[in-house]
C-alpha positions as CSV (number, residue, x, y, z in Angstrom):
1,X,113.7,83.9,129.8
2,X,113.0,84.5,126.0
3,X,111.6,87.4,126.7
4,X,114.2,88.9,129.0
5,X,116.8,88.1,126.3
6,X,114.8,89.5,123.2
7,X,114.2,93.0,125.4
8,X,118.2,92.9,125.9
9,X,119.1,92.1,122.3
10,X,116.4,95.3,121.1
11,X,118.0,97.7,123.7
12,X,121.7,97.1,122.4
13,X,120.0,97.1,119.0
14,X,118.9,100.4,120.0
15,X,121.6,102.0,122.0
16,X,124.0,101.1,119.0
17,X,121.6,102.7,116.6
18,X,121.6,106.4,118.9
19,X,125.4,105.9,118.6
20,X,125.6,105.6,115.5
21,X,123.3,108.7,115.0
22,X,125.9,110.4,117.6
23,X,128.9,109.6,115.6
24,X,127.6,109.5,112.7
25,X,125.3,112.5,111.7
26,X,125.4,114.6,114.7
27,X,129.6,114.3,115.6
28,X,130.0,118.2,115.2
29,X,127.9,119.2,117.8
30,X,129.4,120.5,120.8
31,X,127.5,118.4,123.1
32,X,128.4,115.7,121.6
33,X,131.8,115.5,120.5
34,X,132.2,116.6,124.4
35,X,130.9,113.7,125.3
36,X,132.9,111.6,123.7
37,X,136.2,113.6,125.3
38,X,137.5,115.9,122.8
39,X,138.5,119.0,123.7
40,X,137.7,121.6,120.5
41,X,135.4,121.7,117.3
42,X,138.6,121.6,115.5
43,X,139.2,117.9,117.5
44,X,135.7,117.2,116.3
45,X,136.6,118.3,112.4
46,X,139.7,116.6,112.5
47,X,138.2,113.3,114.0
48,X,134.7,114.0,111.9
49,X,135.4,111.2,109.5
50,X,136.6,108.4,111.4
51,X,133.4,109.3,113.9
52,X,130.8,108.7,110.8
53,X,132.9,105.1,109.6
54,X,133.4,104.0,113.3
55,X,128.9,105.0,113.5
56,X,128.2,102.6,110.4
57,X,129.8,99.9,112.7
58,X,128.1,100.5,115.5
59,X,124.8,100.9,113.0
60,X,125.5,97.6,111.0
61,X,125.7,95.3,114.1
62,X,122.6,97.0,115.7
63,X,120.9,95.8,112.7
64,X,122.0,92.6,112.9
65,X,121.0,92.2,116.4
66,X,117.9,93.1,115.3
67,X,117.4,91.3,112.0
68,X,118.4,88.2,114.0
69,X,115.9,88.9,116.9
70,X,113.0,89.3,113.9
71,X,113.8,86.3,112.3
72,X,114.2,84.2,115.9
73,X,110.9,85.6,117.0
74,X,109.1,84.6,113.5
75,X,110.3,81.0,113.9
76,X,113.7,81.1,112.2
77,X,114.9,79.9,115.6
78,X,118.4,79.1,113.8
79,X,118.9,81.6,112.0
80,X,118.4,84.4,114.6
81,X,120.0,82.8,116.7
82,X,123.2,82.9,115.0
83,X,122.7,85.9,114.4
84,X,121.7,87.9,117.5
85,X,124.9,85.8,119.5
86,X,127.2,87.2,116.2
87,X,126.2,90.8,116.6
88,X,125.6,91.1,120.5
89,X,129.1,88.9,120.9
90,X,130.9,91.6,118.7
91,X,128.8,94.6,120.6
92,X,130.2,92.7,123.9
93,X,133.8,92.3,122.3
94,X,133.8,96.0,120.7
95,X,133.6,96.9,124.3
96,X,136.3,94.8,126.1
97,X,138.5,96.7,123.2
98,X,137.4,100.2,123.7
99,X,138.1,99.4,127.6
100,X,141.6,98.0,126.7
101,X,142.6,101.7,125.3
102,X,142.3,103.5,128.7
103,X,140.5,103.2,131.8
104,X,138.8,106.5,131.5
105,X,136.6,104.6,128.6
106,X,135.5,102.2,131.6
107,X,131.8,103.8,131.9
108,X,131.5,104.0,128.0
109,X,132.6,100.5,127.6
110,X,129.9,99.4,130.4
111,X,127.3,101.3,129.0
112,X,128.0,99.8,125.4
113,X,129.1,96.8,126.6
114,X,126.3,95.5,129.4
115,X,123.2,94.5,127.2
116,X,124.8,93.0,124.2
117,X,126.7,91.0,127.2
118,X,123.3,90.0,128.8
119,X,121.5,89.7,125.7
120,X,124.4,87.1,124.5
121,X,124.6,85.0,127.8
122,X,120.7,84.7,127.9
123,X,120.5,83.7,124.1
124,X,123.0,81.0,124.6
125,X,120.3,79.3,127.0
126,X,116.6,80.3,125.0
């Protein structure tokens, strides 16, 4: 089961990082701010710097999920532990809250939402 919950934990770690690359440093781009639901490129300019703070959230706790998951896999069972439940209970959290602003965000909220979930439920038992 350790293993099933360290793979969870380094996917959300990873999906949060591409996010944060998304809003982040590539925001502007077409095919992205699309896919986040705006409408123009002036949407994306207007939104551009919210986009890059709301990325270095979604980049700090993918660090911290992964931090934790280093330090629980090199024996700092404690620690990580802490840790990994902080970050992938805030992922999990961030989600439920993005879902409570509209229930066109459901799919987004799932797909940031589901392995931080898993990952946190399977930590609470390793």
């Amino acid at each position: 089961m350790t293993v099933v919950a360290a793979v969870l934990v380094a996917l959300a770690a990873l999906l949060h990082g591409y996010i944060f690359v998304m809003e982040s440093l590539w925001w502007r781009r077409p095919q992205i701010w699309r896919r986040f639901g705006l409408r123009s490129q002036q949407d994306a300019e207007t939104t551009a710097s919210m986009a890059y703070n709301q990325g270095f959230y979604n980049l700090f706790l993918g660090v911290g999920a992964a931090l934790g998951l280093l330090l629980f896999l090199t024996g700092h069972e404690t620690a990580g532990r802490t840790l990994v439940l902080f970050a992938t209970g805030s992922m999990a959290l961030a989600a439920t809250v993005l879902l409570t602003t509209g229930v066109r965000y459901a799919r987004a909220a799932a797909t940031q939402g589901t392995l931080p979930l898993l990952g946190f439920l399977l930590f609470l038992f390793v």
